[in-house]
OpenMM code with the backbone's topology and positions (N, CA, C; nanometers):
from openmm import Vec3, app, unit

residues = "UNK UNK UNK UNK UNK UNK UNK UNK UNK UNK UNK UNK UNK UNK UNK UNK UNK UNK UNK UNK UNK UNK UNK UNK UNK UNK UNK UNK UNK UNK UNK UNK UNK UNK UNK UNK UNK UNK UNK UNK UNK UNK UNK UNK UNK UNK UNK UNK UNK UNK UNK UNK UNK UNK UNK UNK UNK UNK".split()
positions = [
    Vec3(0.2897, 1.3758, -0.7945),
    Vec3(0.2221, 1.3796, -0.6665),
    Vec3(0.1929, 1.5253, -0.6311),
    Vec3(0.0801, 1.5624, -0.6107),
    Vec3(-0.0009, 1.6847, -0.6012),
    Vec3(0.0376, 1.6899, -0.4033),
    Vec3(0.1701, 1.7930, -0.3617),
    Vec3(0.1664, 1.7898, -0.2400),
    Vec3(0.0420, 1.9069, -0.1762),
    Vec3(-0.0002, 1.9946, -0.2707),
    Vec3(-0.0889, 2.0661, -0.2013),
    Vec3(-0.2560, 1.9740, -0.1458),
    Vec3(-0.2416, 1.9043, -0.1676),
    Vec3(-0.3599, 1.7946, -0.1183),
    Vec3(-0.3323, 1.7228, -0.0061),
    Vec3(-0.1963, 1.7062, 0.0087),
    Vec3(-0.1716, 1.5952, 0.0942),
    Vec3(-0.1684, 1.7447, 0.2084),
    Vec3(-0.0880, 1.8234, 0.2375),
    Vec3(-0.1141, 1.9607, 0.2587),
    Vec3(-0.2728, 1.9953, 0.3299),
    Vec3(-0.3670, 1.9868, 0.2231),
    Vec3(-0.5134, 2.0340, 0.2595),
    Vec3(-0.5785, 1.8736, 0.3750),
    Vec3(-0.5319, 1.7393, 0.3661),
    Vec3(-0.5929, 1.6907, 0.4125),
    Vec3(-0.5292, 1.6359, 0.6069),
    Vec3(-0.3417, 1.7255, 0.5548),
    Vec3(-0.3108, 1.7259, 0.6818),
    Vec3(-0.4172, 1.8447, 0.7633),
    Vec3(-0.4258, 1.9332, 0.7029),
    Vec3(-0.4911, 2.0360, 0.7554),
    Vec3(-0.6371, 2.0301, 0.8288),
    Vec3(-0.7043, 1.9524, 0.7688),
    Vec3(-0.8081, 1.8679, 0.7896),
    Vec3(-0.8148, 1.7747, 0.8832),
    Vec3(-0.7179, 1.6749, 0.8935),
    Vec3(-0.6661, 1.5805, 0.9746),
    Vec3(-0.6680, 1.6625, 1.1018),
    Vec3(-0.5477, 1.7758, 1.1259),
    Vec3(-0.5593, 1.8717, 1.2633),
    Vec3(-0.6676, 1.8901, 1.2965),
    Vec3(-0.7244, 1.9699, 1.2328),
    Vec3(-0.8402, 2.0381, 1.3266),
    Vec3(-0.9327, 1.9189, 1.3361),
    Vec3(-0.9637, 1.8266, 1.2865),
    Vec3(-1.0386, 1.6624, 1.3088),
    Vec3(-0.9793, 1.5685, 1.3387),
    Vec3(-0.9284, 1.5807, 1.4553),
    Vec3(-0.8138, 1.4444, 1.4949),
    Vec3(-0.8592, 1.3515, 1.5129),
    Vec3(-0.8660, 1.1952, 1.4953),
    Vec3(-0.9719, 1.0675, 1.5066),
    Vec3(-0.9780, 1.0766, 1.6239),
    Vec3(-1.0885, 0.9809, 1.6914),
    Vec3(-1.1176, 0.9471, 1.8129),
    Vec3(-1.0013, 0.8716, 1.8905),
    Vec3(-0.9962, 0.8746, 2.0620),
    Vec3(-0.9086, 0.7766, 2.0830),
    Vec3(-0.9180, 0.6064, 2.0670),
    Vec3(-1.1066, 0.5703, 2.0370),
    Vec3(-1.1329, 0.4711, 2.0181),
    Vec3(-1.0725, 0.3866, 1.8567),
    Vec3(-1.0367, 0.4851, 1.7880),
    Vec3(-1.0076, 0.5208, 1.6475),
    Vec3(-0.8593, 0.4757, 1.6949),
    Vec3(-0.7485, 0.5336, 1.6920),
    Vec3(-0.6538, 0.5079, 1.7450),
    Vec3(-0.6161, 0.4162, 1.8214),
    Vec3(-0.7054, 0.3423, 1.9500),
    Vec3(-0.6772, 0.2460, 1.9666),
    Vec3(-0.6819, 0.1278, 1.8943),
    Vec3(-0.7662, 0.1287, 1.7918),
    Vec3(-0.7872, 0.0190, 1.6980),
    Vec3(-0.7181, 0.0205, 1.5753),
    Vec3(-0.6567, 0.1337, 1.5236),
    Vec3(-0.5457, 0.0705, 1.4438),
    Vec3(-0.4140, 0.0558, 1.5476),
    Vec3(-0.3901, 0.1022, 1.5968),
    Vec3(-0.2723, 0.0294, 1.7610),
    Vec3(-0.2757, -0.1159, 1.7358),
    Vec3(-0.3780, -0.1258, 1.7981),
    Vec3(-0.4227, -0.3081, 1.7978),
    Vec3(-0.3898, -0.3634, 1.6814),
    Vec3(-0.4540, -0.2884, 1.5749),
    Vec3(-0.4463, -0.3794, 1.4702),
    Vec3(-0.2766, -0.3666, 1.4043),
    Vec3(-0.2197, -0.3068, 1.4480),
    Vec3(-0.0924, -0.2772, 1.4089),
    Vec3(0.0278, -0.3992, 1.4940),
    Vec3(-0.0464, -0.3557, 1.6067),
    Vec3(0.0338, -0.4892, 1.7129),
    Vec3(-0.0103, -0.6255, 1.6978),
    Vec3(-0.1219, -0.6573, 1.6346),
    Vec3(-0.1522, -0.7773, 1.5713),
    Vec3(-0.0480, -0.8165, 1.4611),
    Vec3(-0.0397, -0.7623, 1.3718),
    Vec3(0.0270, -0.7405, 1.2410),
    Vec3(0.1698, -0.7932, 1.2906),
    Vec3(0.2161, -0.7215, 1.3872),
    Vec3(0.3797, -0.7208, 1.4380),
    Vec3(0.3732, -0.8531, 1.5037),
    Vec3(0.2668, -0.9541, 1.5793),
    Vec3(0.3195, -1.0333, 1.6618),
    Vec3(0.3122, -1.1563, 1.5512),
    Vec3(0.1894, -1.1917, 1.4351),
    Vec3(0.2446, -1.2118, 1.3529),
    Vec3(0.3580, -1.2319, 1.2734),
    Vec3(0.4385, -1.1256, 1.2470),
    Vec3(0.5138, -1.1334, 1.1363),
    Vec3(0.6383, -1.1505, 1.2656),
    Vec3(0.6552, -1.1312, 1.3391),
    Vec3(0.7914, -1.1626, 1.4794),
    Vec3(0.7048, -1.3405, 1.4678),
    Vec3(0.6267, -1.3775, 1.4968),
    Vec3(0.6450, -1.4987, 1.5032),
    Vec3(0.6719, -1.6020, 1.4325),
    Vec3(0.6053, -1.5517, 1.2708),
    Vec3(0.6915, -1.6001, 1.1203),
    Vec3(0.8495, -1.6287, 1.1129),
    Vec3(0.8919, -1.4997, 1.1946),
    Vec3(1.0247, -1.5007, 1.2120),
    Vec3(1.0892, -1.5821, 1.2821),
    Vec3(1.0369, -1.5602, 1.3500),
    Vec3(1.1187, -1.6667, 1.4618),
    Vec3(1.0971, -1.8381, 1.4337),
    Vec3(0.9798, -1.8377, 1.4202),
    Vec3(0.9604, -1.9940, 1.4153),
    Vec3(0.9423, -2.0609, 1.2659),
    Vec3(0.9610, -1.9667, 1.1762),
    Vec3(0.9008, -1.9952, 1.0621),
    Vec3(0.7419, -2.0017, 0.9877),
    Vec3(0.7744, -2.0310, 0.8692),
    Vec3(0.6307, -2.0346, 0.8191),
    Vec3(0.5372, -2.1788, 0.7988),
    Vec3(0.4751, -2.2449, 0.8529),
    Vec3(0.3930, -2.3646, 0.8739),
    Vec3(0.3863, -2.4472, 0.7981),
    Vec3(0.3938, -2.5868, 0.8114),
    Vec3(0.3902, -2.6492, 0.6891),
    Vec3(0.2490, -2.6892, 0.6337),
    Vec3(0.1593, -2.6728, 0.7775),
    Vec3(-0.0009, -2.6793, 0.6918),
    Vec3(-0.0190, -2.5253, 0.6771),
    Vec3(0.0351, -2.4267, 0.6510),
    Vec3(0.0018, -2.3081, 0.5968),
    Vec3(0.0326, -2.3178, 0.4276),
    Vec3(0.1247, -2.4100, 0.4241),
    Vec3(0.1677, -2.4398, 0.2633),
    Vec3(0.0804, -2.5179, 0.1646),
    Vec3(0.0382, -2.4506, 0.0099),
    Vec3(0.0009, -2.5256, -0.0575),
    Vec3(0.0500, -2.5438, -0.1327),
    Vec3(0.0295, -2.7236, -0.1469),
    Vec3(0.0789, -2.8363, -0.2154),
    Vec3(0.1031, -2.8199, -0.3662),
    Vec3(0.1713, -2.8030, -0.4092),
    Vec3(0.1768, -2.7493, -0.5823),
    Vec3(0.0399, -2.9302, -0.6503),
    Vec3(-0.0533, -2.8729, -0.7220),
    Vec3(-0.1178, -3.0077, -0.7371),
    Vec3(-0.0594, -3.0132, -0.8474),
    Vec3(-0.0519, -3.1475, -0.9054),
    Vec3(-0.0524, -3.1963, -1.0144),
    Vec3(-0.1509, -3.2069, -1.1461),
    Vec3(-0.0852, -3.1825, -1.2887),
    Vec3(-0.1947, -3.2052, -1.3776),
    Vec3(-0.2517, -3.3726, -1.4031),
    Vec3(-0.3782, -3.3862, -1.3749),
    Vec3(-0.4406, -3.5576, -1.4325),
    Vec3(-0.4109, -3.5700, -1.5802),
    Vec3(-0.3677, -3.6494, -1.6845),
    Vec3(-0.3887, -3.6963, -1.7705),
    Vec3(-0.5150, -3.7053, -1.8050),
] * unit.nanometer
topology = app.Topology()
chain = topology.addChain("A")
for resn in residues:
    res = topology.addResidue(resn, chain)
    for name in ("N", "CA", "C"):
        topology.addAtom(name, app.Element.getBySymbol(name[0]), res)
């Protein structure tokens, strides 16, 4: 892993910080993600989310 890149694109990143519209939308999409996977949790995973192992026909 080449840290002088990661380095040049923090550097980059600073002086070009995303928009706040930018930021709000991975937010969102981050808190989407979380209420998701907390609700997997809690309640489990669906039984029409499950597929049916099919069978081979003869």
């Amino acid at each position: 892993m080449n840290y002088g890149l990661w380095l040049l694109r923090a550097k980059r990143w600073a002086q070009n910080p995303p928009s706040w519209g930018r930021v709000k939308l991975v937010l969102g999409v981050l808190a989407i993600c979380i209420v998701i996977a907390g609700f997997e949790w809690a309640f489990g995973w669906p039984d029409w989310l499950t597929v049916n192992r099919l069978s081979a026909k003869p």
